[in-house]
C-alpha positions in Angstrom: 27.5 -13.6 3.2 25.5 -11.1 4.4 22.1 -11.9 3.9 20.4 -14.8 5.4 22.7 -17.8 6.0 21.5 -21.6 6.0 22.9 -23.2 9.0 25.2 -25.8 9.3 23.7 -27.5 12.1 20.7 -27.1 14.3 21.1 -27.0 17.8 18.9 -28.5 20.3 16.3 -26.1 21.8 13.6 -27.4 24.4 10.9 -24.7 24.2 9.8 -23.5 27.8 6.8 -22.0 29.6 6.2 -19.7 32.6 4.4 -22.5 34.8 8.2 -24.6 34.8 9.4 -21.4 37.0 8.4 -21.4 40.6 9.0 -19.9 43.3 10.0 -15.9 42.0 12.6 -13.6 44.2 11.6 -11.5 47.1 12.1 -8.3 44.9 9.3 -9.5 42.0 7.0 -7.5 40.9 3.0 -8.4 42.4 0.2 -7.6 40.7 -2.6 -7.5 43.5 -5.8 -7.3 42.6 -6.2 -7.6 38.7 -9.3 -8.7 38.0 -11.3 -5.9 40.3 -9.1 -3.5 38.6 -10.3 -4.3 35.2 -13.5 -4.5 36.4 -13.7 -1.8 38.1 -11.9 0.5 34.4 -14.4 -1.8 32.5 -17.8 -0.6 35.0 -16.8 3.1 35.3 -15.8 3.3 31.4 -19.2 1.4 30.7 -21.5 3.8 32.9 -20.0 7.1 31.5 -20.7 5.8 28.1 -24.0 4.4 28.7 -24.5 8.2 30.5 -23.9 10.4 27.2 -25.7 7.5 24.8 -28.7 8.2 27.0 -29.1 11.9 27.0 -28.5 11.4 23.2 -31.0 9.6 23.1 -33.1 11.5 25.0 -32.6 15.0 22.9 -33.0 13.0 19.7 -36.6 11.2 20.4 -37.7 14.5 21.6 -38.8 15.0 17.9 -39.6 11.8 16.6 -36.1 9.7 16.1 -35.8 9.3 11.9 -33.6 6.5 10.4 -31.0 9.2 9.8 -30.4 10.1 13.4 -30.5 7.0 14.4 -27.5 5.8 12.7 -25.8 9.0 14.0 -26.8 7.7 17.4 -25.1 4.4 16.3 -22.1 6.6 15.5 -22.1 8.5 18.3 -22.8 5.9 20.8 -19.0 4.4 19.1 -17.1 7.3 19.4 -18.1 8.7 23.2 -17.6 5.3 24.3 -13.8 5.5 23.0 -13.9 9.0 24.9 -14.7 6.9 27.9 -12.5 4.7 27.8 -10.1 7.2 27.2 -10.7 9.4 30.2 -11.0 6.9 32.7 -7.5 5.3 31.7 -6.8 8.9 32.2 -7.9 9.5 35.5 -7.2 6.7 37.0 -3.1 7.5 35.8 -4.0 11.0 37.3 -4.9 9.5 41.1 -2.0 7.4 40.9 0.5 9.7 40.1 -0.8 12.2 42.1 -0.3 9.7 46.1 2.7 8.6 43.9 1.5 5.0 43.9 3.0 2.3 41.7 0.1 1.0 38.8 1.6 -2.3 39.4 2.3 -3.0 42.8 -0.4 -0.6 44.4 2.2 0.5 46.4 4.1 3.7 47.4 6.1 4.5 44.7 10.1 4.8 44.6 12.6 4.8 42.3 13.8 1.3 40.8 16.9 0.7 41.7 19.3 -0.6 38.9 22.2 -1.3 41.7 20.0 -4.0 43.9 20.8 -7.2 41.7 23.7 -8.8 40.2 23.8 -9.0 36.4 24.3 -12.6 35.9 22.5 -12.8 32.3 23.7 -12.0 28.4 21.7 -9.3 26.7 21.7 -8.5 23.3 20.6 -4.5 22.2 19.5 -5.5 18.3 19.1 -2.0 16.0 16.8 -2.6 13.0 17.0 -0.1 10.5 15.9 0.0 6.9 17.2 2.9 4.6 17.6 5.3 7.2 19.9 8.2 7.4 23.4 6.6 8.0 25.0 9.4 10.4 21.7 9.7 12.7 21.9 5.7 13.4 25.4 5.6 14.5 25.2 8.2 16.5 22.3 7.1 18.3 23.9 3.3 18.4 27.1 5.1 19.8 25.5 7.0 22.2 23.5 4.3 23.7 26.8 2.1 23.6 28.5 5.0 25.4 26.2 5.7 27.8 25.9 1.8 28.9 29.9 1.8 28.9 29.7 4.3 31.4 28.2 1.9 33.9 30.9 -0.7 33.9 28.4 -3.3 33.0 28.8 -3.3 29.1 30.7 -6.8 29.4 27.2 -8.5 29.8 25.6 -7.0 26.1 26.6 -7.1 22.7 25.4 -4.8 20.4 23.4 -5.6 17.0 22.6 -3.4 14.0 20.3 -5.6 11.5 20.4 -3.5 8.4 17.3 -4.0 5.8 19.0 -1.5 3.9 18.0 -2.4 0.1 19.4 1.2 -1.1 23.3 -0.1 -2.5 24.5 3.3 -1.7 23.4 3.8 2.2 24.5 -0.1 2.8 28.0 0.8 1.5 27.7 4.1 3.7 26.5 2.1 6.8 29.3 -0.1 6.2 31.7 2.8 5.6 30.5 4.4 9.0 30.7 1.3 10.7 34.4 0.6 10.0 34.8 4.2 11.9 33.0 3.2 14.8 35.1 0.0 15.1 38.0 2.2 15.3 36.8 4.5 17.4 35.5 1.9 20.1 38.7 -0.2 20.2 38.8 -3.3 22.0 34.8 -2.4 23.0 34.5 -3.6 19.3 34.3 -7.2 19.9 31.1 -6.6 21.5 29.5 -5.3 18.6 28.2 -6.5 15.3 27.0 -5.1 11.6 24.7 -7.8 9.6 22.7 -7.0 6.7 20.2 -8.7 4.6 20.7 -8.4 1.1 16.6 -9.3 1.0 14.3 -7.6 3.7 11.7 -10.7 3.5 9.1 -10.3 5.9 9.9 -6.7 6.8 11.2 -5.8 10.4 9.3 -9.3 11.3 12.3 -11.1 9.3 14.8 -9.0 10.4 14.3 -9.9 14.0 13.7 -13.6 13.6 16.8 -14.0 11.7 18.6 -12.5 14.3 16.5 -14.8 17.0 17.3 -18.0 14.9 21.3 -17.3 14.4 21.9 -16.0 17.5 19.1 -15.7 19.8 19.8 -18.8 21.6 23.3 -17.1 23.0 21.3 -14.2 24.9 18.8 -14.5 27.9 17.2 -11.4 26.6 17.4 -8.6 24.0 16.3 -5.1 24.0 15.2 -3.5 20.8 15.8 -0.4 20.0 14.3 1.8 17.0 16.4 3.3 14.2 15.7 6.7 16.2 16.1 5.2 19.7 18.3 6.0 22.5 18.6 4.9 26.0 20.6 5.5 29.1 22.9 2.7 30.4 20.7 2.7 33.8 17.8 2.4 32.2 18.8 -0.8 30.1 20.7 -2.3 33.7 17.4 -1.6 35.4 15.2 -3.5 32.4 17.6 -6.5 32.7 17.2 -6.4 36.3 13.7 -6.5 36.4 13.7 -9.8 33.9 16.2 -11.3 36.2 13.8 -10.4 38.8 10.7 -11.5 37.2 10.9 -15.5 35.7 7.4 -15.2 34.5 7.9 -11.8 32.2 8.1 -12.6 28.9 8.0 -8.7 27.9 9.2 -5.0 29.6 7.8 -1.7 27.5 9.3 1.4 28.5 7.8 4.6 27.9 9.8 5.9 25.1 9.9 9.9 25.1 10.3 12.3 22.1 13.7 14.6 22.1 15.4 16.6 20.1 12.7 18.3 17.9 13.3 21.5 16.3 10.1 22.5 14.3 7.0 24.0 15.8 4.9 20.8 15.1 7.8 19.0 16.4 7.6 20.3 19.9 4.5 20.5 20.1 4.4 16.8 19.6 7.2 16.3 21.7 5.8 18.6 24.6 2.3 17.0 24.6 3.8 13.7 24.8 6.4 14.6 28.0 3.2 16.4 29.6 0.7 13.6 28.8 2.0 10.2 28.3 3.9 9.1 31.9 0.3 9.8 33.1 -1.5 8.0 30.3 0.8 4.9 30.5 0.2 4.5 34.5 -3.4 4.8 34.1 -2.6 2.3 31.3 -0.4 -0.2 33.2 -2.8 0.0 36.6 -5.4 -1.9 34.3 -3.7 -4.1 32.0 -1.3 -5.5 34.3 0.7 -8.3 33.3 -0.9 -7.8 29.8 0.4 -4.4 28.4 1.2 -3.9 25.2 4.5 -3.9 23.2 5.0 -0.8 20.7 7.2 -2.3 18.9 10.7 -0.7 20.9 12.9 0.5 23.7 11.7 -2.6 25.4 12.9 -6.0 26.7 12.0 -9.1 25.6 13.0 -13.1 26.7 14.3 -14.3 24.0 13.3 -18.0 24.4 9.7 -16.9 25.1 9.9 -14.9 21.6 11.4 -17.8 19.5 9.0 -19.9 21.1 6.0 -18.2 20.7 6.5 -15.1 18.6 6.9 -16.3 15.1 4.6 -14.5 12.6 3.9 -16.2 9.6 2.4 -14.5 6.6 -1.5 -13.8 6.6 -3.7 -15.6 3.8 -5.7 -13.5 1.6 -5.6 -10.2 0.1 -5.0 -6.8 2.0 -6.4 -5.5 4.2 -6.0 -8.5 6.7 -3.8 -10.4 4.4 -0.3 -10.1 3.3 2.5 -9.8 6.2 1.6 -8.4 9.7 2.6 -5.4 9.8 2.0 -4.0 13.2 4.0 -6.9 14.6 4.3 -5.5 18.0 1.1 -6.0 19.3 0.4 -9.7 17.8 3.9 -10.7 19.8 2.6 -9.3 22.9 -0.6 -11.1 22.7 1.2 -14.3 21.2 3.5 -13.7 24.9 0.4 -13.6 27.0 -1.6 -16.2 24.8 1.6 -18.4 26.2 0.9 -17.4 30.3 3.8 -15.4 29.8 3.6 -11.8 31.6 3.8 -8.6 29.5 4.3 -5.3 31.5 4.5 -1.4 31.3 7.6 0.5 33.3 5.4 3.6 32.8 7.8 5.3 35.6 10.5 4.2 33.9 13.5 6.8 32.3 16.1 7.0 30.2 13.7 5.9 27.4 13.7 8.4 24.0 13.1 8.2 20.5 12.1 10.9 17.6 9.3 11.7 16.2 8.3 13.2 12.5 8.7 17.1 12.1 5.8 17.9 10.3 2.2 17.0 9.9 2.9 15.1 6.4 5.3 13.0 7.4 3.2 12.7 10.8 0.5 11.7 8.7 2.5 9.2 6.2 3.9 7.5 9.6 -0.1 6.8 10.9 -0.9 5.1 6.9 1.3 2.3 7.8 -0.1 2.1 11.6 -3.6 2.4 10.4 -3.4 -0.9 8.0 -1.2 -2.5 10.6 -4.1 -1.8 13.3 -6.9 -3.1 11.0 -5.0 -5.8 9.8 -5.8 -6.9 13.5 -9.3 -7.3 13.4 -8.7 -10.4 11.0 -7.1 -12.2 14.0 -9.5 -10.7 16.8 -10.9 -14.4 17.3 -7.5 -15.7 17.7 -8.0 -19.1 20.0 -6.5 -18.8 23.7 -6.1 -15.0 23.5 -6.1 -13.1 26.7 -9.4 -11.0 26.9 -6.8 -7.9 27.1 -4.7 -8.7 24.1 -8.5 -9.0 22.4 -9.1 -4.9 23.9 -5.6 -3.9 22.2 -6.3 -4.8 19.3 -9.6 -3.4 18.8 -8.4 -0.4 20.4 -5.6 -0.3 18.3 -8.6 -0.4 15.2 -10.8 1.9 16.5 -8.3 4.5 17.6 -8.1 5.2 13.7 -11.5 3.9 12.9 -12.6 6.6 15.1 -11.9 9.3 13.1 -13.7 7.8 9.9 -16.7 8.0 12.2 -16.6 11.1 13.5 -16.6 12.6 10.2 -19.6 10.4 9.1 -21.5 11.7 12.1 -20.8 15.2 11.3 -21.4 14.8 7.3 -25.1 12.8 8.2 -25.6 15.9 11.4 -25.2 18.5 8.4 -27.8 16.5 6.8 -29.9 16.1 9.5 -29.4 19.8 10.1 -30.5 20.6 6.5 -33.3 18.3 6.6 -34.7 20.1 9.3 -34.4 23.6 8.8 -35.9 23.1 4.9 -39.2 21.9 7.2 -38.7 24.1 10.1 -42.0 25.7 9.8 -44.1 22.5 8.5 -46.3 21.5 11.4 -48.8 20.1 9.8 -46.6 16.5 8.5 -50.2 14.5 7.3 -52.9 15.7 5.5 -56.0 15.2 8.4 -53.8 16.2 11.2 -55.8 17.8 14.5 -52.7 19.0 16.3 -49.5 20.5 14.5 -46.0 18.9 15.9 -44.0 21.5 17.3 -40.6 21.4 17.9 -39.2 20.4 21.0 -35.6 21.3 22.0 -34.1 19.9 25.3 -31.6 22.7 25.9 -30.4 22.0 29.6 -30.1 18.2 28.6 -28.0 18.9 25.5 -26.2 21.8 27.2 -25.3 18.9 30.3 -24.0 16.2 27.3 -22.2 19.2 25.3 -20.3 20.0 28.9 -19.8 15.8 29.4 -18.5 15.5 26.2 -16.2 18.0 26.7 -14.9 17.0 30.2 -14.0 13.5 28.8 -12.2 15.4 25.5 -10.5 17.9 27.9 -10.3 16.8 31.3 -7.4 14.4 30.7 -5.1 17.3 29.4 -5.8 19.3 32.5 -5.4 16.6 34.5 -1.9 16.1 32.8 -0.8 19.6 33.9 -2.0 19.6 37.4 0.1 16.3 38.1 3.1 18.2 36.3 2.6 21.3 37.9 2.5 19.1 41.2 5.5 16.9 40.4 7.8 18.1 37.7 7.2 21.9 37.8 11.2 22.4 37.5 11.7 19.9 34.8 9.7 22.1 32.6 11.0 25.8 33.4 8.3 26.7 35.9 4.5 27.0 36.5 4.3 29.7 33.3 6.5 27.9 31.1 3.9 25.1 31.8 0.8 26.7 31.2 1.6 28.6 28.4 2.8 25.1 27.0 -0.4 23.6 27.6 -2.7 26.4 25.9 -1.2 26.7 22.9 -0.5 22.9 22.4 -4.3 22.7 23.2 -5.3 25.5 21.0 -2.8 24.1 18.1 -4.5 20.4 19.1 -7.8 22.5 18.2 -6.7 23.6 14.8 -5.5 20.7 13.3 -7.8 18.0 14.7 -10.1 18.3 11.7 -6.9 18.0 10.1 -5.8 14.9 11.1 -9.5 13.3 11.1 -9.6 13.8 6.6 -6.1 11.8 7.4 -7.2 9.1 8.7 -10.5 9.0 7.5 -9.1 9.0 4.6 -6.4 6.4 5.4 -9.3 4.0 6.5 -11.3 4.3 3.7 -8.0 3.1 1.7 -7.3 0.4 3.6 -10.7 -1.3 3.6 -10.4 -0.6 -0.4 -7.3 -2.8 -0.3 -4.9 -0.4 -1.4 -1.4 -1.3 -0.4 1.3 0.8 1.9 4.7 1.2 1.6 6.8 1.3 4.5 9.5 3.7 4.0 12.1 5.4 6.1 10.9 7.7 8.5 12.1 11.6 7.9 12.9 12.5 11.2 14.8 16.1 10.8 13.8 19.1 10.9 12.8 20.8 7.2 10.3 23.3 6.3 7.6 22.2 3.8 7.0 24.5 0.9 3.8 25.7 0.0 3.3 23.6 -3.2 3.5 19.8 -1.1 1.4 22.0 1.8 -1.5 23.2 -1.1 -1.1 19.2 -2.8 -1.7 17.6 0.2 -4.6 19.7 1.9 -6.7 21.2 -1.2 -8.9 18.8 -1.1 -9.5 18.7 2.3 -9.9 22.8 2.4 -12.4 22.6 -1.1 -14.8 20.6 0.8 -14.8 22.8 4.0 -15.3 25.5 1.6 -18.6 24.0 0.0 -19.5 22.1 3.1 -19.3 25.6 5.2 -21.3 27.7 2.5 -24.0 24.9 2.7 -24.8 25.0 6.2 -24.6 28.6 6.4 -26.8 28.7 3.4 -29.7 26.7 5.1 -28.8 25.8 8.6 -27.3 29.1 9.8 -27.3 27.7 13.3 -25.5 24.6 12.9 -22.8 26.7 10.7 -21.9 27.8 14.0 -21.4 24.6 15.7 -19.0 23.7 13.0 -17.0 26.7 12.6 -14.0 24.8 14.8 -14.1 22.5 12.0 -14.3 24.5 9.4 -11.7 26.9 10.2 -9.4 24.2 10.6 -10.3 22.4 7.2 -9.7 26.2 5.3 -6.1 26.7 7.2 -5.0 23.3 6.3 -2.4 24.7 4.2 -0.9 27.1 6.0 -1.0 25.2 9.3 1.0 22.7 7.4 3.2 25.1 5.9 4.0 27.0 9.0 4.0 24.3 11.9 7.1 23.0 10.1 8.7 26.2 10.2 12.2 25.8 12.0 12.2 29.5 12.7 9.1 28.8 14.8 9.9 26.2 16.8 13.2 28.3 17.8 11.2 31.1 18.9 8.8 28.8 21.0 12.2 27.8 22.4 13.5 31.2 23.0 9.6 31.9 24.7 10.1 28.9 26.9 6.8 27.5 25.1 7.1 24.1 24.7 10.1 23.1 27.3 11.0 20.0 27.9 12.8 18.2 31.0 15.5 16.9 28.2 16.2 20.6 27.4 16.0 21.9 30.9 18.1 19.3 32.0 21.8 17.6 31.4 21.4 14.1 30.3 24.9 12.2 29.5 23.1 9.9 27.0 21.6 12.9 25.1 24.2 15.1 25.4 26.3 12.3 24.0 24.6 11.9 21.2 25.0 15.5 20.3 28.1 14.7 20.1 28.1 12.4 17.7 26.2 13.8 15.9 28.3 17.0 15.7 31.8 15.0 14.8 32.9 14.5 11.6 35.3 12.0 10.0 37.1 11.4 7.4 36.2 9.5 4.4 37.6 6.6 4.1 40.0 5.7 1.3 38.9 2.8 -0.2 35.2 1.3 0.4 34.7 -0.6 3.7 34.1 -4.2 3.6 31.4 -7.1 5.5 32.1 -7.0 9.1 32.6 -10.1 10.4 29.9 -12.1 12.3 29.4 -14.5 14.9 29.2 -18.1 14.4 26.0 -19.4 13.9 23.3 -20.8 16.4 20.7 -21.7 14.6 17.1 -22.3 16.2 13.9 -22.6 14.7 11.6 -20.0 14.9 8.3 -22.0 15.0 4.8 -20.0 14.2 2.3 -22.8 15.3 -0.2 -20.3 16.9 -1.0 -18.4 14.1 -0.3 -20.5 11.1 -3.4 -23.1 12.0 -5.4 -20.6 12.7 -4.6 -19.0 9.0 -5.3 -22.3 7.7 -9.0 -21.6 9.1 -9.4 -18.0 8.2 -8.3 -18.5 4.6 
């Protein structure tokens, strides 16, 4: 059979915690210091914020503060708090990286050595994948296989694919393609498996704890691995190294980096997030500690500590915060912690890659699924026993989308306010037996100070991002001008369609809270170049509104017209910056320009350049349809979801 199978027997599983391990190796990771550190994120963050709501204040009561400015204070105080935060996870990444400290440790940093430690532990790499395209997925399982072969230390894994495929013709193609990979891998076959479930019941959450309750009990650890994921053999040594190192993790996130992107939107994607993230994620992992996150893949996890402690049941209630969790990753992070079990971020970590949508549209249709999955949270913010952390991820995981809905309300109530008060711009006399008229007062240095504020917390983090590159990794990306031309035109693109993406997810939001439901598709993850019908059908709105909101301001509040053009001008060339930021052609040029490069195209990687490989081959179809692998024996364990299921009980 290959869907779910009901076991035979149970076998007996004593569930275990952190505090039963004591005394950890010499080569552990510490974590000095943790609570100044957060208090230290948590003061600065707090005085910035409390800095810009202040002069806002200040330039707002200057004229008498109505009820409509002050919920755009209310907005605004929201919003440049979440630039706050932002920035100072940012610069605190930047310092580090810059005296090449370790965020965890605190101390000078070096390369983790995958060679120190003997492997004594089973591992099992588990592939979920759900309808995706058949050839990419094997040649990325391939590749990562390949790659770990390489190392001579493949006879401590076994590979996994867990098909959710529900499409009858892709599951008979996986299975087709799988059958050739058997082949090709001779006797390395034994150490991988193909299992699908005829009915994808709980999503990727059901995929996983399947696998956890047949067979999880056989592996110390497993490392997940998206449908688009591919990693180096030294980088998954080096994560099982680190667990065997570390009794008390329960969790290892890598930093996983886009490759391979052909379109224009693609690299630019791709570059921002080489350029950005490694200095994002330290700032990131200096704070949070032994309570990072987990997105979801190309990470390690313990698997007793998961079946333990990780099982999700379904949600009561209607959607938004009903129904199945769908942004898993982060409740099984905090579910790890919740248990005194450590979660960390390698954010110095490589070998770590995955792909990322070509377009904006499909860029877009990804963040619908993330943005229910992130709300869905805030039903389960008051979770008992939660780390205060694991409470911070996932209302930053809210309001990172949230955000957006309220920018756009504070710019849609400013162009009223703006309106408002150039329809009374000469009315000085506001009562009828008034002495004394009320002239406007405008605080020009004090806006001019919170305009350049705002700015440095929106901008600073990118230049800080290219001053640690240009410092560090200036080969990796074809030079000093190869990586400031990168960075202005990703910044000026960044410009362009931020407006964009805010109607998204504004948008998106708006849905959600309606209680409209998502559909969680396969990810198109190739190149293609939209045509100009889906480009006009999914932007017209957007660009009719910019059209009649533009003509109003310039109609009566000429001045503020001005202030919004950046918005405007991005809301009018939704269409063609959709249309032509998929353009293949484009992103070939960019290539050609050395715009855009990228350490993984400036240099040789054996993992990548496998996969290319694979990718490339072709083989023969087979003559006659292949049949059901064969699977291990059964294991069975329960998956218990005590944690959450009470607290349901409550909620519902």
């Amino acid at each position: 059979m290959s869907g779910i199978q009901t076991p035979s027997s149970k076998s007996v599983y004593t569930p275990i915690t952190p505090v039963d391990l004591t005394g950890q190796p010499q080569d552990a990771i510490r974590l000095p210091f943790k609570s100044a550190r957060r208090w230290f994120f948590s003061s600065m963050s707090l005085i910035t914020s409390v800095w810009g709501v202040y002069m806002m204040v200040e330039i707002l009561r200057a004229n008498e503060l109505t009820a409509l400015e002050t919920i755009i204070l209310i907005l605004f105080a929201i919003s440049f708090s979440w630039l706050a935060i932002s920035f100072w996870s940012g610069l605190i990444g930047f310092t580090l990286q810059m005296l090449r400290i370790d965020p965890l440790s605190l101390k000078r940093q070096s390369a983790l050595n995958s060679e120190q430690l003997a492997i004594t532990t089973r591992t099992a790499v588990v592939m979920p994948v759900y309808n995706e395209d058949t050839h990419r997925i094997i040649a990325g399982f391939e590749a990562t296989l390949r790659s770990l072969e390489k190392t001579g230390e493949i006879s401590h894994f076994d590979f996994f694919m867990l098909s959710d495929t529900t499409k009858l013709d892709i599951a008979q193609a996986e299975r087709d393609a799988w059958q050739q990979l058997t082949e090709r891998l001779g006797d390395l076959s034994k150490q991988i498996f193909y299992r699908r479930r005829e009915k994808n019941i709980a999503r990727k959450v059901g995929n996983l704890a399947e696998f956890c309750q047949r067979w999880g009990s056989n592996y110390e650890q497993m490392i997940v691995l998206d449908a688009d994921s591919v990693m180096t053999g030294e980088c998954l040594l080096t994560l099982v190294r680190q667990m065997q190192a570390n009794p008390r993790v329960g969790l290892i996130q890598t930093v996983p980096i886009p490759v391979r992107q052909t379109t224009f939107f693609g690299r630019f994607v791709q570059f921002a997030a080489v350029l950005y993230s490694p200095m994002l994620a330290t700032g990131l992992a200096f704070w949070q500690t032994d309570a990072a996150n987990y997105w979801g893949h190309n990470a390690i996890i313990r698997l007793r500590a998961f079946i333990d402690h990780c099982g999700l049941p379904s949600l009561g209630g209607r959607a938004p915060f009903g129904g199945d969790i769908l942004s898993h990753d982060f409740v099984e992070a905090a579910m790890l912690r919740r248990a005194d079990w450590d979660v960390l971020l390698l954010a110095d970590l490589e070998g770590s890659y995955e792909e990322v949508p070509c377009n904006i549209i499909d860029y877009a249709t990804r963040d619908r699924r993330w943005v229910q999955g992130n709300i869905q949270h805030l039903g389960i913010l008051d979770l008992p026993g939660l780390h205060p952390i694991s409470r911070c991820h996932f209302f930053f995981g809210a309001l990172a989308y949230v955000t957006s809905l309220i920018w756009l309300l504070m710019l849609v109530l400013s162009t009223a306010d703006a309106v408002v008060r150039a329809l009374n711009a000469n009315v000085y006399f506001t009562e009828t037996y008034q002495l004394y008229p009320d002239w406007p007062i405008a605080k020009t240095e004090l806006i001019i100070a919170l305009i350049g504020l705002t700015t440095l917390l929106l901008m600073g983090p990118k230049l800080l991002g290219v001053i640690v590159t240009l410092t560090h990794r200036r080969k990796a990306f074809g030079g000093a001008r190869a990586i400031i031309k990168g960075a202005f035109v990703e910044t000026l693109f960044a410009v362009l369609i931020a407006p964009v993406m805010m109607s998204y997810h504004a948008f998106f939001v708006i849905s959600v809270l309606l209680g409209y439901k998502v559909n969680w598709e396969a990810q198109d993850r190739e190149g293609r170049l939209l045509n100009w019908n889906e480009a006009f059908a999914r932007t017209s709105k957007m660009t009719i509104v910019a059209v009649i909101w533009g003509w109003l301001t310039f109609t009566y509040a000429t001045v503020f017209f001005w202030w919004l053009m950046p918005i405007l001008i991005g809301l009018v060339l939704a269409a063609p910056l959709v249309r032509y930021s998929s353009s293949l052609d484009l992103g070939s040029s960019c290539r050609r320009h050395n715009i855009f490069l990228c350490p993984s195209e400036t240099e040789d990687d054996p993992a990548l350049s496998e996969l290319d490989k694979c990718l490339a081959a072709e083989h023969p179809k087979l003559e006659a349809p292949a049949p059901i692998p064969p699977l291990p024996e059964n294991n069975w364990v329960d998956m218990p979801h005590p944690a959450l299921e009470n607290f349901v009980k409550v909620i519902r």
